[in-house]
PyMOL CGO cylinders between C-alpha atoms (Angstrom):
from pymol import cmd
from pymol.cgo import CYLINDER

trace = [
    CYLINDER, 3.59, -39.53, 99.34, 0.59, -37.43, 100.85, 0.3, 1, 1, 1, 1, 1, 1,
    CYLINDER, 0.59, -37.43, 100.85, 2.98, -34.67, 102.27, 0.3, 1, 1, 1, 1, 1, 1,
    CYLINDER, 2.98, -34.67, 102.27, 3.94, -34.32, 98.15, 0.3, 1, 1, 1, 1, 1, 1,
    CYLINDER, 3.94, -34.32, 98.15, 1.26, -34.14, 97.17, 0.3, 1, 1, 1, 1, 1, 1,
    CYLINDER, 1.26, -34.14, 97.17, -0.34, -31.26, 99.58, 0.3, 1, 1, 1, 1, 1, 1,
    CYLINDER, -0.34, -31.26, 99.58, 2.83, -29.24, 98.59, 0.3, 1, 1, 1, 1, 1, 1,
    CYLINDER, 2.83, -29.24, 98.59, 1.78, -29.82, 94.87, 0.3, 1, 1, 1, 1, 1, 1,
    CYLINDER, 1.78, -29.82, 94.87, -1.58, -28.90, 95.76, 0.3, 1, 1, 1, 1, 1, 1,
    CYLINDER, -1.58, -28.90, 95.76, -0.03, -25.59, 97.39, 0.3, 1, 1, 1, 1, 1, 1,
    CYLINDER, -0.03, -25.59, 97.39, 2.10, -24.62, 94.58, 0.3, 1, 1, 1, 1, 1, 1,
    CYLINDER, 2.10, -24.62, 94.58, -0.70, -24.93, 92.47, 0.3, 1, 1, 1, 1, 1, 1,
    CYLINDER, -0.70, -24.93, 92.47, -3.25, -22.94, 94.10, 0.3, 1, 1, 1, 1, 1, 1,
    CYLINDER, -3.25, -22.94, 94.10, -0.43, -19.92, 94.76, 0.3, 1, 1, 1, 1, 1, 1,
    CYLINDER, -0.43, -19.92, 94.76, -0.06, -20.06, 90.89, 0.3, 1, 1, 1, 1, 1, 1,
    CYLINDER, -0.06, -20.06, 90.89, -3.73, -19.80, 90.11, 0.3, 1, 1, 1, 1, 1, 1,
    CYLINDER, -3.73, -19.80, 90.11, -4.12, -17.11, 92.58, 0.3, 1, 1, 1, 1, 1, 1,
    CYLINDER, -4.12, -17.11, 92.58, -1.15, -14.81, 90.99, 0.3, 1, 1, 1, 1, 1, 1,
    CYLINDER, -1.15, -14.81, 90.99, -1.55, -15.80, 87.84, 0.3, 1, 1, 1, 1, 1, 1,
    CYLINDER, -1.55, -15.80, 87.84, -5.48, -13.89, 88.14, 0.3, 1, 1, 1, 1, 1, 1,
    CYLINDER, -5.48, -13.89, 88.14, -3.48, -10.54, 89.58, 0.3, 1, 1, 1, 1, 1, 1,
    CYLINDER, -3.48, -10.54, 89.58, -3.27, -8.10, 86.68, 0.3, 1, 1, 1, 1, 1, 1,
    CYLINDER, -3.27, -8.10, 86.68, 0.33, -7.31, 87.29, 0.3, 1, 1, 1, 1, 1, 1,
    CYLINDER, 0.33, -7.31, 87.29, 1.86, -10.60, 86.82, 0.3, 1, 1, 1, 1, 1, 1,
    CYLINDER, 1.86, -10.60, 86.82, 3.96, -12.62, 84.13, 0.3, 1, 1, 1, 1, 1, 1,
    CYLINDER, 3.96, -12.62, 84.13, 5.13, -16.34, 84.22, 0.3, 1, 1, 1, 1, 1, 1,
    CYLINDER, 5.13, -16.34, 84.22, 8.88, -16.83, 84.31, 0.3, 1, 1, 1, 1, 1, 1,
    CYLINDER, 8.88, -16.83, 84.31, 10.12, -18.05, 81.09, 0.3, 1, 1, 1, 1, 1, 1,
    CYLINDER, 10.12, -18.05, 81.09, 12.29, -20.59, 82.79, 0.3, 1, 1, 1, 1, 1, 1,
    CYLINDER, 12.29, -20.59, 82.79, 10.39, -22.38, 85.36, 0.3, 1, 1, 1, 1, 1, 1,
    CYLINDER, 10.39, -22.38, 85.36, 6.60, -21.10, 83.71, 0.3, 1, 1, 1, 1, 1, 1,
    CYLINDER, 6.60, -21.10, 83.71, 5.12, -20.28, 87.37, 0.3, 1, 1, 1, 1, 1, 1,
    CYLINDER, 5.12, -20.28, 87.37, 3.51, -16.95, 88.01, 0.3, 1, 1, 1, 1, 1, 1,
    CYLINDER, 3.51, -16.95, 88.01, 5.54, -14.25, 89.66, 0.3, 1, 1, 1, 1, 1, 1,
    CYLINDER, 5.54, -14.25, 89.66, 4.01, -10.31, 90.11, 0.3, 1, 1, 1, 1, 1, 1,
    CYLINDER, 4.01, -10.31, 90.11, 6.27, -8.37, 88.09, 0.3, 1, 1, 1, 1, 1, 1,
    CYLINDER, 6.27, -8.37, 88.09, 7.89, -6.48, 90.98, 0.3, 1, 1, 1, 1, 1, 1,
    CYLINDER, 7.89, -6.48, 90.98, 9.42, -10.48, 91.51, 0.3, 1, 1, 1, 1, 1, 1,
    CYLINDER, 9.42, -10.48, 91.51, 10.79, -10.41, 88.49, 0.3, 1, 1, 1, 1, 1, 1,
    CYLINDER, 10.79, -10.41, 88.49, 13.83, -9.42, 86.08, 0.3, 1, 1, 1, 1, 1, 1,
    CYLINDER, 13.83, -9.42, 86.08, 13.09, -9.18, 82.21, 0.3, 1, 1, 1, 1, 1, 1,
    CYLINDER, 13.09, -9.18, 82.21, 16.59, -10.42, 80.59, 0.3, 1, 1, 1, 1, 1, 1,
    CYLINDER, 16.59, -10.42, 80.59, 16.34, -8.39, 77.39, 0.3, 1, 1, 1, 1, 1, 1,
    CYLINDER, 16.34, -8.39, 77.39, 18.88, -10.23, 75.22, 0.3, 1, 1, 1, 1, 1, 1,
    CYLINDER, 18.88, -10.23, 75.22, 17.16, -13.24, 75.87, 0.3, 1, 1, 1, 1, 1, 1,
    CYLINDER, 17.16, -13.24, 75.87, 13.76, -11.86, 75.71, 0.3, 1, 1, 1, 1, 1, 1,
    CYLINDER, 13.76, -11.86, 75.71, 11.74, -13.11, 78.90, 0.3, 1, 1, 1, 1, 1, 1,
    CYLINDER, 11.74, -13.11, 78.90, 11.29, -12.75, 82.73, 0.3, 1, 1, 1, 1, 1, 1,
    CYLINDER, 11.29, -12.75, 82.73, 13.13, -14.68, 85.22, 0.3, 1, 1, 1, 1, 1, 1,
    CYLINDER, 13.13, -14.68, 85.22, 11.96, -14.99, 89.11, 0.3, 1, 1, 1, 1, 1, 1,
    CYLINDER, 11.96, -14.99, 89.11, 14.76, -14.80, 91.71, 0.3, 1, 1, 1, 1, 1, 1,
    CYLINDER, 14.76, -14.80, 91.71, 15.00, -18.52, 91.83, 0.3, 1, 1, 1, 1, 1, 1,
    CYLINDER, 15.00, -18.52, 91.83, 15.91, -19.73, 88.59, 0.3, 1, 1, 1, 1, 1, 1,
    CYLINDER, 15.91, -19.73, 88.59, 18.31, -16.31, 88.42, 0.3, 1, 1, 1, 1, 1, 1,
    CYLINDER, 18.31, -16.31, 88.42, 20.24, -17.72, 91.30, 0.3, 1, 1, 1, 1, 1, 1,
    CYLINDER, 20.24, -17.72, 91.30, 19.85, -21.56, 89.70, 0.3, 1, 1, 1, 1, 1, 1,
    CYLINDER, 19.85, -21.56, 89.70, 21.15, -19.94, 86.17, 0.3, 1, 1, 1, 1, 1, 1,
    CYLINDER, 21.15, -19.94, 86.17, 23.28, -17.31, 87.01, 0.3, 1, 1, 1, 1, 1, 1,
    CYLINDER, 23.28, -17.31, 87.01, 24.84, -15.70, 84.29, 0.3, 1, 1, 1, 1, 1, 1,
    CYLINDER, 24.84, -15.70, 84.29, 24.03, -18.56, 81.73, 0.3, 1, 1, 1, 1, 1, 1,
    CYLINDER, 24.03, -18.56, 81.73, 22.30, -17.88, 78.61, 0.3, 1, 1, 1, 1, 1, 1,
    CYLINDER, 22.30, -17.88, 78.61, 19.24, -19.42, 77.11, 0.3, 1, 1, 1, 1, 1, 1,
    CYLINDER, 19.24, -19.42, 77.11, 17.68, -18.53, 74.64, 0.3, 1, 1, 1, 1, 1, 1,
    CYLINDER, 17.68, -18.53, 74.64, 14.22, -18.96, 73.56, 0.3, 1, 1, 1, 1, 1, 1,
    CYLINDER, 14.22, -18.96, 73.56, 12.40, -18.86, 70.24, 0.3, 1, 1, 1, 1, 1, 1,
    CYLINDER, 12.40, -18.86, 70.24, 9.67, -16.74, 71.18, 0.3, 1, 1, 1, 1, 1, 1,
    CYLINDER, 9.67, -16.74, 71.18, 10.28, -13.62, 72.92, 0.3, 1, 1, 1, 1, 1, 1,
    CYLINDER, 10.28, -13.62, 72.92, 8.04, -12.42, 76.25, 0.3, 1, 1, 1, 1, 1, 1,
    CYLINDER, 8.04, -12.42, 76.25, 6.03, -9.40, 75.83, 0.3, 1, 1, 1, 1, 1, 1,
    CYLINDER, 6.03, -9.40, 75.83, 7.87, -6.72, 78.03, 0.3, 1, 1, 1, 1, 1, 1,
]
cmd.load_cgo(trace, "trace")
């Protein structure tokens, strides 16, 4: 349980520390902070997506009722 923890721990601290970079935008799928240079704005559905949930999604759809600023 402590090893699940520390990762938790990790993944929130790397979040914090992008998410305080100017150049960065959460992915509207899994809501963590990527640098935009990590990620792909999907124009029809109106956010960003990191490499991660692209290769988890593929070419699905989903659409969301507020649209990311670009």
């Amino acid at each position: 349980m402590g090893a699940l923890i520390d990762d938790l721990r990790a993944v929130f601290q790397r979040d914090r520390a992008v998410a305080s970079l100017p150049n960065c935008a959460r992915c509207g799928v899994c809501y963590h902070y990527y640098v935009y240079s990590e990620l792909e704005y999907r124009e029809a559905e109106g956010y960003y997506i990191c490499a991660g949930c692209r290769q988890l999604m593929g070419s699905a759809r989903l659409p969301m009722i507020r649209r990311q600023q670009q």
